[in-house]
Each structure stands twice: as structure tokens, then as C-alpha cells.
N, C-alpha and C positions, 0 to 999 in steps of 0.2 A: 828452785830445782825440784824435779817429779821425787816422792819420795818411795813411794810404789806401782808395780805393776801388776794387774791384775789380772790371768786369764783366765775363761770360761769357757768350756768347748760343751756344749750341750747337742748329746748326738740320740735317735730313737730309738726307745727299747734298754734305754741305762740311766742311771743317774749320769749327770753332769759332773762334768771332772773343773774343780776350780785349783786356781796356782795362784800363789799370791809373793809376787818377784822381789827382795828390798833392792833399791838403784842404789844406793851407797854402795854395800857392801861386794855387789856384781860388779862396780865400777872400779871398786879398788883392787880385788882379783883380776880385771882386763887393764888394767892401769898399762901395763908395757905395751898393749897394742894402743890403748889412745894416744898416749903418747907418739908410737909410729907412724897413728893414724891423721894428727894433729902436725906432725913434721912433713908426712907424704901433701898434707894438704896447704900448708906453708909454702913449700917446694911447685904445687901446681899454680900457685900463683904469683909466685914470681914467673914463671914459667907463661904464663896467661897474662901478664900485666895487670896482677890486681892490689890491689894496697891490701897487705896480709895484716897487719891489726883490724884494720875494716873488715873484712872476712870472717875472722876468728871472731870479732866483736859477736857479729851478725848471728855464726852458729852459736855464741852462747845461748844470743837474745832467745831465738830460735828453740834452741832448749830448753832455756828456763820456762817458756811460755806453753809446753805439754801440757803441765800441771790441769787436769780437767779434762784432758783431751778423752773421747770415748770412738774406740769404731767398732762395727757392728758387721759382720759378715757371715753373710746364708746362702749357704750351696742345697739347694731339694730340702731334706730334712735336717741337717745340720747345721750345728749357727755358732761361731767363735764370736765373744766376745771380749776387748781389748779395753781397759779402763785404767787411766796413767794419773793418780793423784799427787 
């Protein structure tokens, strides 16, 4: 599971603003919406005919598998950059 999130907004004319997110501790502040979020999506598959342990498996996999992930986005002179360890 990702254990940080890292952002970078570097914009012209300033230093670069970095944020360094921890997923634990945001996750367990948001716990009452995963939760809702993890029942709403229970709920849309039965609803859609899908085997919900299958599903839920899939989003964990899906999650655990960030870890590394990086993306990079530039608009003209600005550039955020997203880095999920």
C-alpha cells in the first residue's frame, strides 16, 4: 500500500511549493466516506451483475500497485508533479 504522496507545483517566477501527503493517516480521517464509498460500490454491482469480492479484490490489487507511480503534468510554464511511494 502507497505510503506517501508527494506534490510539486513548480510555477515561473517562485520557488516551487512541495507537499508531502502521509496515505495512512488521510485514510483514517476519510475512513467514514471509504467505507460509504466501498458500500456505494458493493451496491453498484450487484446492481450491474458483478461478483463484488471480485471487484473489491481487483480495487485493492489496483491500489496496492500505485506504489511508484509518478505523473507529470505541464501546462505553458507550470508543471505539477504527482510522486505516490
Amino acid at each position: 500500500m502507497p505510503q506517501l504522496l508527494t506534490v510539486q507545483v513548480k510555477h515561473p517566477g517562485g520557488r516551487p511549493i512541495r507537499i508531502w501527503i502521509p496515505v495512512l493517516p488521510v485514510l483514517l480521517v476519510l475512513s467514514p466516506f471509504v467505507v460509504l464509498a466501498v458500500l456505494g460500490a458493493a451496491v453498484a454491482c450487484v446492481i450491474f451483475r458483478i461478483n463484488v469480492p471480485h471487484a473489491l479484490g481487483t480495487a485493492w490489487h489496483v491500489a496496492s500497485a500505485l506504489s511508484g507511480t509518478r505523473v507529470d503534468i505541464k501546462q505553458g510554464r507550470t508543471a505539477v508533479l504527482v510522486a505516490i511511494r
